[in-house]
Structure formats: C-alpha cells, structure tokens
C-alpha positions as CSV (number, residue, x, y, z in Angstrom):
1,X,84.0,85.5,100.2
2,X,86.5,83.9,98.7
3,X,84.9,83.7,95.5
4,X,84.4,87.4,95.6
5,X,88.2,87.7,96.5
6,X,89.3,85.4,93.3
7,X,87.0,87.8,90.7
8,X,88.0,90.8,92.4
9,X,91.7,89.6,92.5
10,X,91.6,88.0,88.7
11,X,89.7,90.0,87.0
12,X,91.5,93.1,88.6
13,X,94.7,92.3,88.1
14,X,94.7,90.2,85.1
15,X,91.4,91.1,83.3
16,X,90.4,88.0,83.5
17,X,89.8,84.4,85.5
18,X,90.7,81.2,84.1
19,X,87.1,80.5,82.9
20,X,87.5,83.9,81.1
21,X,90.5,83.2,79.6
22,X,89.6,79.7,78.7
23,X,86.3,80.9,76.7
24,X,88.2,84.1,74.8
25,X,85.8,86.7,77.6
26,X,87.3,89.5,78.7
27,X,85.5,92.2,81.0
28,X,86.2,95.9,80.0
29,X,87.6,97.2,76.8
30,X,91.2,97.7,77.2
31,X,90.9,101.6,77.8
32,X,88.3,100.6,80.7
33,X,91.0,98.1,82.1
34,X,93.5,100.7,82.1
35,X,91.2,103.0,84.2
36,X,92.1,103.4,88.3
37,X,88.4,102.8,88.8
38,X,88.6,99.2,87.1
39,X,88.9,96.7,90.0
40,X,86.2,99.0,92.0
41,X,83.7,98.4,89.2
42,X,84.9,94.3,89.3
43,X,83.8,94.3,92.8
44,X,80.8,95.9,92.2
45,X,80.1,93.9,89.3
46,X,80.4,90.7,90.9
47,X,78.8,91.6,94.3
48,X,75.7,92.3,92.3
49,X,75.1,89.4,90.7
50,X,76.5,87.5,93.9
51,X,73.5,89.4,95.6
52,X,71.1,88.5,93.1
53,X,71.5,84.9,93.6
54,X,74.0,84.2,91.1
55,X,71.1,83.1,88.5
56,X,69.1,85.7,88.6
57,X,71.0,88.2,86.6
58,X,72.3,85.5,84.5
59,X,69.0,83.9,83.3
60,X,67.8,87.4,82.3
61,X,71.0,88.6,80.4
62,X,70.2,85.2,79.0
63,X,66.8,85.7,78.0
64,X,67.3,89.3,76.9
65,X,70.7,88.2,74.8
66,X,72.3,91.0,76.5
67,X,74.6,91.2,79.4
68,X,72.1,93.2,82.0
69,X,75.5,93.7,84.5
70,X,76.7,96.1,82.4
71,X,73.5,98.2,83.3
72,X,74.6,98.0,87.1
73,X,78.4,98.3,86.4
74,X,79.1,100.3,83.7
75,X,82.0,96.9,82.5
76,X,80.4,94.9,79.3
77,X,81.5,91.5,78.2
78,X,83.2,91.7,75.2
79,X,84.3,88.1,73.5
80,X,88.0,88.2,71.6
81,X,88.1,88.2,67.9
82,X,91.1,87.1,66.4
C-alpha cells in the first residue's frame, strides 16, 4: 500500500517519481497531466500492473517494445527530448 500511495502521490502531483525523473520518463502528455481525471488514471495505472504481479505487464511491454499499460489506462510513457 504504501508503494501504491507514493505513485499515486508522485506521479499525481508531480508527474513523476524520482526514478522517473532520474531516467527523463514522464507519464501523460502535459495536456493529459493537466486533466482532473489524471491522478484517477495513476491509480488505476499502477494497481494494474501491481495486480499483475509487477513483471507481468512489464515483461510483455518488454517483449512487444510497447508500453501495454497504456492499453489498460489510457496514460503512455513518453521519454523527454531536449
């Protein structure tokens, strides 16, 4: 639970956790981050692949070379280009 509190609490607030931040990832464009239903889709986001196992969903975005959460959430991974 307290995982689940620190995305939902980061990534909601912030757009981001450390990790994140540290790696250039952001979660949402910034229109999507702007949205009310932002730190709802965070949550979601998060429980699933918290439900999953935490690899499951991981290893097959990583097999696929897309980010399959986005399918469940609707919020994409988008790495920072400067």
């Amino acid at each position: 639970m307290v995982i689940l509190f620190y995305f939902m609490i980061a990534r909601g607030m912030y757009g981001c956790t450390l990790g994140d931040w540290a790696f250039d990832v952001q979660l949402g464009s910034e229109t999507e981050r702007n949205h009310i239903m932002y730190p709802f889709q965070v949550l979601f986001r998060t429980f699933v692949i918290m439900i999953t196992g935490i690899i499951l969903i991981p290893v097959v975005s990583l097999g696929f070379g897309k980010d399959m959460a986005y399918y469940f959430s609707g919020l994409k991974l988008y790495s920072r280009q400067y």
